[in-house]
C-alpha positions in Angstrom: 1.2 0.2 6.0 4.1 -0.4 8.7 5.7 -3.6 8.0 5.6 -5.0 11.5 6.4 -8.7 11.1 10.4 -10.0 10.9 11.0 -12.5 8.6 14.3 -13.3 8.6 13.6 -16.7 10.7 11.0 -18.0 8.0 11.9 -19.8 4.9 11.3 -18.7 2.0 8.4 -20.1 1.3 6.5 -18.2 4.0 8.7 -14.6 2.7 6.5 -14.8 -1.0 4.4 -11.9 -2.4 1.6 -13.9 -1.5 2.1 -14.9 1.6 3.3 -11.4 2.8 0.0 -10.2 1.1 -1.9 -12.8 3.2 -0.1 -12.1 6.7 -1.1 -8.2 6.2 -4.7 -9.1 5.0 -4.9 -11.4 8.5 -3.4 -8.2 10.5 -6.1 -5.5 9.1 -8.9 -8.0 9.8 -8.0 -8.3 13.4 -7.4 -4.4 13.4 -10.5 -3.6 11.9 -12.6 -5.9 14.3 -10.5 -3.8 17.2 -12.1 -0.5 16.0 -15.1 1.2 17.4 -18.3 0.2 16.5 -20.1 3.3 16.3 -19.1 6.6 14.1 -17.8 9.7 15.4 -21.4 11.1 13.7 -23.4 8.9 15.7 -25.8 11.0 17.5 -25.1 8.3 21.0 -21.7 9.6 20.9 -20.9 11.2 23.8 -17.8 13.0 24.9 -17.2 9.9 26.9 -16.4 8.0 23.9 -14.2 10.9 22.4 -10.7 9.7 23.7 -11.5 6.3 22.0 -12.0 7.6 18.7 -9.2 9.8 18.9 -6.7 6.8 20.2 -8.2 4.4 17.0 -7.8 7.0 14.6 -4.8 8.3 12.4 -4.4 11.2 14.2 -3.2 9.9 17.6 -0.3 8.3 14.9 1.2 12.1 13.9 2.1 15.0 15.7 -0.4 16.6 18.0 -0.4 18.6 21.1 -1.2 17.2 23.8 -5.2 17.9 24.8 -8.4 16.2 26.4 -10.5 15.2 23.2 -14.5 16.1 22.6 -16.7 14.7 20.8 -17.7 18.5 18.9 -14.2 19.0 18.7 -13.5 16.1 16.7 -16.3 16.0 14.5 -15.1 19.8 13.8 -11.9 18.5 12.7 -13.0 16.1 10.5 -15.3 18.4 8.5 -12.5 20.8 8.4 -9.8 18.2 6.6 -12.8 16.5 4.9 -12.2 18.3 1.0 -8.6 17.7 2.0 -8.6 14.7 2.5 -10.7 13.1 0.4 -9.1 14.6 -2.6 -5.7 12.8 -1.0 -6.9 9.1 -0.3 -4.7 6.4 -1.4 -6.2 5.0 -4.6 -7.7 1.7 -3.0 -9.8 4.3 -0.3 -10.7 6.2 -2.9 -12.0 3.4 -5.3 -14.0 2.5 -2.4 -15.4 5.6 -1.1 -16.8 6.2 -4.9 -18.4 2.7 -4.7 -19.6 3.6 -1.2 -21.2 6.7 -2.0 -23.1 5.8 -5.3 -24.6 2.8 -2.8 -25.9 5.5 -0.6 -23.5 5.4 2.1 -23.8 1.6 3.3 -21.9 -1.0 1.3 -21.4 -4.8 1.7 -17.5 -5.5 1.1 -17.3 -7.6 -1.3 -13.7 -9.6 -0.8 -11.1 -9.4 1.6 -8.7 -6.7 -0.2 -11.2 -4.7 0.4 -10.6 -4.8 4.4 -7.3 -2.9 4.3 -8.7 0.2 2.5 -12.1 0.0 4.6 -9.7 -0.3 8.1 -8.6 2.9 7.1 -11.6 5.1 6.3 -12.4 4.0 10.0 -9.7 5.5 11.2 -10.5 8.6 9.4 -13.3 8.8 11.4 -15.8 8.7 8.6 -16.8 5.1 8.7 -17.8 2.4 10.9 -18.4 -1.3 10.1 -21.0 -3.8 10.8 -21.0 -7.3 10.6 -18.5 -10.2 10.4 -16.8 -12.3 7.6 -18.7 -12.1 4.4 -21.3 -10.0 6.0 -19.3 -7.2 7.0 -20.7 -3.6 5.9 -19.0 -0.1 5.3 -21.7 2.5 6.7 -20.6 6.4 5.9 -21.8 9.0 8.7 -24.5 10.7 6.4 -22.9 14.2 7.1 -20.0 13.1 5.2 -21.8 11.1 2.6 -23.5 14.4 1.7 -20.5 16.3 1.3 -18.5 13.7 -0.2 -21.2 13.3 -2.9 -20.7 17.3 -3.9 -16.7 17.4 -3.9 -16.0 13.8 -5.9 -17.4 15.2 -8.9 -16.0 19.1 -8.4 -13.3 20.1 -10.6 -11.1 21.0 -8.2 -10.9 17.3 -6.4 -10.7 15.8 -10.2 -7.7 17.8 -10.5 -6.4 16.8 -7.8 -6.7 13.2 -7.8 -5.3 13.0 -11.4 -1.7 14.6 -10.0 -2.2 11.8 -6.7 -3.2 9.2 -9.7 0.5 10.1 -11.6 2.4 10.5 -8.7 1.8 7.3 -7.0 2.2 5.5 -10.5 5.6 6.7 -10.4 6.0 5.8 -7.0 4.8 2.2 -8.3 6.9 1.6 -11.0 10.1 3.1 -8.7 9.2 0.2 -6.4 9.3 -2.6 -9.1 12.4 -0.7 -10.4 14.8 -0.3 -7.1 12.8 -2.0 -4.4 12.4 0.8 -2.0 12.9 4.4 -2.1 12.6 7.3 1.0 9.3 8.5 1.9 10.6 12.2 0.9 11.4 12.0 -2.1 7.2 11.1 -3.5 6.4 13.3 -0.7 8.5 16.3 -2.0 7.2 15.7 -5.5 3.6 16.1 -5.2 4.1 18.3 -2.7 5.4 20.6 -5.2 2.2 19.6 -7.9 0.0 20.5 -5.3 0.8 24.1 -4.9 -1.2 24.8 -8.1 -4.7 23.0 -6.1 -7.2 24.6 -3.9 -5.1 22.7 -1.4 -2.1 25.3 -1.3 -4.5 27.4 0.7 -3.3 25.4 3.9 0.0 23.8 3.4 0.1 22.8 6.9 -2.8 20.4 6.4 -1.7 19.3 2.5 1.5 18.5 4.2 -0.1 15.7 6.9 -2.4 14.9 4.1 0.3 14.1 1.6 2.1 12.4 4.4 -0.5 10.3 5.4 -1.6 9.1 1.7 1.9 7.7 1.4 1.5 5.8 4.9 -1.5 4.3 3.7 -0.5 3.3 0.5 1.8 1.9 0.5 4.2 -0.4 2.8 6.7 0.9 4.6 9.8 0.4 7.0 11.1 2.9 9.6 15.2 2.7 9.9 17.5 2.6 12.5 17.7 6.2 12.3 14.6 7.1 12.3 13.7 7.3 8.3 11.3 6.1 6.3 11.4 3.6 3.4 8.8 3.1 1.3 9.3 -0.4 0.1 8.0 -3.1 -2.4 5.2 -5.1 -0.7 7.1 -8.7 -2.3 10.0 -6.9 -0.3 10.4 -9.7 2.1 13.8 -8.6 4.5 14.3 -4.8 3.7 15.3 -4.0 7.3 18.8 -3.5 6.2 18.5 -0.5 3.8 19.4 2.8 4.7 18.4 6.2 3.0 22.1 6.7 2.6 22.4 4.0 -0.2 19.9 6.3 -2.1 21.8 9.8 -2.1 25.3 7.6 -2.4 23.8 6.6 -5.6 21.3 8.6 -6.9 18.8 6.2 -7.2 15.8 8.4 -6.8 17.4 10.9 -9.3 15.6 9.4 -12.6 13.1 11.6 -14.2 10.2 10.0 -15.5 11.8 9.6 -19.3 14.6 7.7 -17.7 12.5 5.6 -15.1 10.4 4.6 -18.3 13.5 3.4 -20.5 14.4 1.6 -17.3 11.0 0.0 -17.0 10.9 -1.0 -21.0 14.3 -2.2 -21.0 13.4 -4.7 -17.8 10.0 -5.5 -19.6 12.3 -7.0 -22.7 14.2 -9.3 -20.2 11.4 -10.4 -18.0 8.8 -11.0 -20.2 9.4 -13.3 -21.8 11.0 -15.1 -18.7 7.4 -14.7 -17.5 5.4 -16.0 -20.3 7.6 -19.3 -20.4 7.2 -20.3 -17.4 3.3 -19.3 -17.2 2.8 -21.5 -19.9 4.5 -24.6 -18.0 2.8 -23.9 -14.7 -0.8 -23.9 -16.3 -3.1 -27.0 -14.6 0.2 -27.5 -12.3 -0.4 -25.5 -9.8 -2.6 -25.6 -6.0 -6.0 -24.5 -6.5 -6.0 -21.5 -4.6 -3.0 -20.0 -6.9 -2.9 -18.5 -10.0 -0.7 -18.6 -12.9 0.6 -14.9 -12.8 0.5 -14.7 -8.9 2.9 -17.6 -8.7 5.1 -16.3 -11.3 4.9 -13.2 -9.9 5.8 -14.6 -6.6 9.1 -16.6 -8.2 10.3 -13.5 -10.4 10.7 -11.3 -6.8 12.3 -13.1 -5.1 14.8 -13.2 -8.1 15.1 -9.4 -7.7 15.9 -9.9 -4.1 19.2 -12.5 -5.1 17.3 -15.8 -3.1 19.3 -18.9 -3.9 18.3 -20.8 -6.7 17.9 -24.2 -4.1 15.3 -21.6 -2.1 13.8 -21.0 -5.4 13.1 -24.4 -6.4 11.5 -24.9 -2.8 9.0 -22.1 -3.7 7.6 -23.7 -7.0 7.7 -27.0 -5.4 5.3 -25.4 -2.6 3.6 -24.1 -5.9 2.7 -27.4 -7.2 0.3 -30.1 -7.1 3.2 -32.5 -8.8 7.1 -33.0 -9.0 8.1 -30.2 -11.0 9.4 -31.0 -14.7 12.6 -30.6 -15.9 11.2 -27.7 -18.1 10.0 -25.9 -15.2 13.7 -26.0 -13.8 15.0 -25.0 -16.8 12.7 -22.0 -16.5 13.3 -21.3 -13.2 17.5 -21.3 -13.9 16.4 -18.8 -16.5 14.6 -16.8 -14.2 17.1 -16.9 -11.3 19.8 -15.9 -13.4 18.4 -13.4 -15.8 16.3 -11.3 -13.8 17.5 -7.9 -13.0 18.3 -7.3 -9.2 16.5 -4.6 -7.3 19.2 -1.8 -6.9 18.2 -0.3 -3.5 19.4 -3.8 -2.3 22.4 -3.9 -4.7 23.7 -0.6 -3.6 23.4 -1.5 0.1 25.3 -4.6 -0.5 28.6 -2.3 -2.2 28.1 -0.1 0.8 
């Protein structure tokens, strides 16, 4: 998803995991209750409504030619993509579009981190919603629902979703490890695993599949030249990167050996950072937090450098008391041991 919002003006407080979770919850509510009503399969659909669809979908977002939309015409499209792209969902769609399927094609979401993934099947024009608040509903044109029931359990998509289900990991753990990394190089990589799929019988289509699965899953800035970052969603002011701190110091040249040493290596400093400080925040904290969601929430902004006075404004916002002279003592610990993120390391020598 496009990080829209710039923080730089708000404290740090307002720049947590949480909160930046929150703010982009808040936008995909008030995006999904701007979305059509109706399906593209709805038989009322008439090519009056066409244009609308089109403009709420992801397509009017990429590349196209320029042309006056019908209703037939897009319906043919989305059949045609359909195996495509359902084999290259990001992993929350695609958790819910199993769920939606085995309930027959209409399901009630259940909680709101469900809304981001459900805004997005909309505007693959397969879904519509219905309802507000806890009543809201995920319908699936029947067409689809009839299809999608035949390829989720075909080899071909299982294959498929198992190289989408190791590639984003990677992409995952890359994020925890430097903070952001460019859009081509996860692109390029499964890219490459998917030439061995039914899907290399139409590159041109894997290629704004692959492209689109990234934008979904995961958040994203767009530089000042143009490029794409991928970037950790506790990365609260990433606007300053550029792709050139990548290639000026390989940071995206790991293999997956190395990026696991990395990861293990981190694990040994951080856990127990994590566990120590989990243990004095337990009964201490606001109701509507949790133990590892606040700790979480302290240990990036570690990685991002924050002061250790904006620190200690952060768990105080945590707590339903003064915080203890253990919990500074952990937080010290956890300001000064924490490994940095190196995206925003190397942009700082630059």
């Amino acid at each position: 998803m496009l990080r829209r919002e710039n923080t730089r003006s708000l404290h740090w407080t307002d720049k947590t995991l949480s909160m930046l979770r929150a703010s982009q919850l808040e936008a995909c509510e008030k995006e999904l209750a701007g979305l059509p009503s109706r399906c593209l399969f709805d038989d009322a659909c008439t090519n009056l409504d066409a244009e609308a669809f089109f403009e709420a979908s992801f397509y009017a977002r990429e590349k196209h030619a320029e042309m006056l939309h019908t209703i037939d015409g897009l319906r043919a499209l989305v059949l045609e993509n359909f195996p495509a792209e359902l084999s290259l969902l990001s992993p929350e769609e695609h958790d819910l579009m199993v769920r939606l399927c085995l309930a027959g094609g209409r399901l009630q979401l259940q909680n709101w981190e469900e809304v981001a993934p459900a805004s997005c099947l909309v505007r693959r024009l397969w879904c519509r919603v219905q309802g507000q608040g806890e009543g809201m509903s995920l319908i699936l044109a029947n067409t689809l629902w009839l299809s999608a029931m035949l390829l989720l359990g075909g080899e071909a998509h299982q294959k498929v979703r198992g190289l989408v289900e190791d590639v984003m990991n990677i992409v995952e753990d890359s994020l925890y490890l430097l903070g952001a990394t460019p859009l081509s190089a996860p692109v390029s990589h499964l890219s490459r695993l998917l030439e061995d799929t039914f899907l290399n019988d139409r590159p041109e289509i894997t290629a704004a599949m692959v492209s689109r699965l990234f934008h979904v899953a995961c958040d994203y800035i767009i530089t000042r030249d143009g490029q794409t970052l991928l970037i950790h969603p506790g990365f609260a002011e990433p606007d300053h990167l550029s792709p050139g701190c990548f290639q000026a110091y390989g940071l995206y040249a790991m293999d997956e050996d190395a990026l696991t040493a990395a990861l293990e290596s981190m694990d040994a400093i951080e856990e127990p950072l994590c566990v120590r400080m989990e243990g004095l925040l337990n009964g201490a904290l606001r109701p509507e937090l949790t133990v590892e969601d606040a700790v979480q929430d302290l240990m990036l902004l570690a990685k991002q450098n924050v002061s250790m006075k904006d620190m200690e404004a952060v768990l105080g916002s945590q707590l339903i008391q003064q915080p203890t002279p253990e919990m500074l003592m952990a937080l010290r610990s956890i300001h000064d041991l924490t490994p940095r993120w190196l995206s925003l390391s190397a942009s700082q020598v630059q």
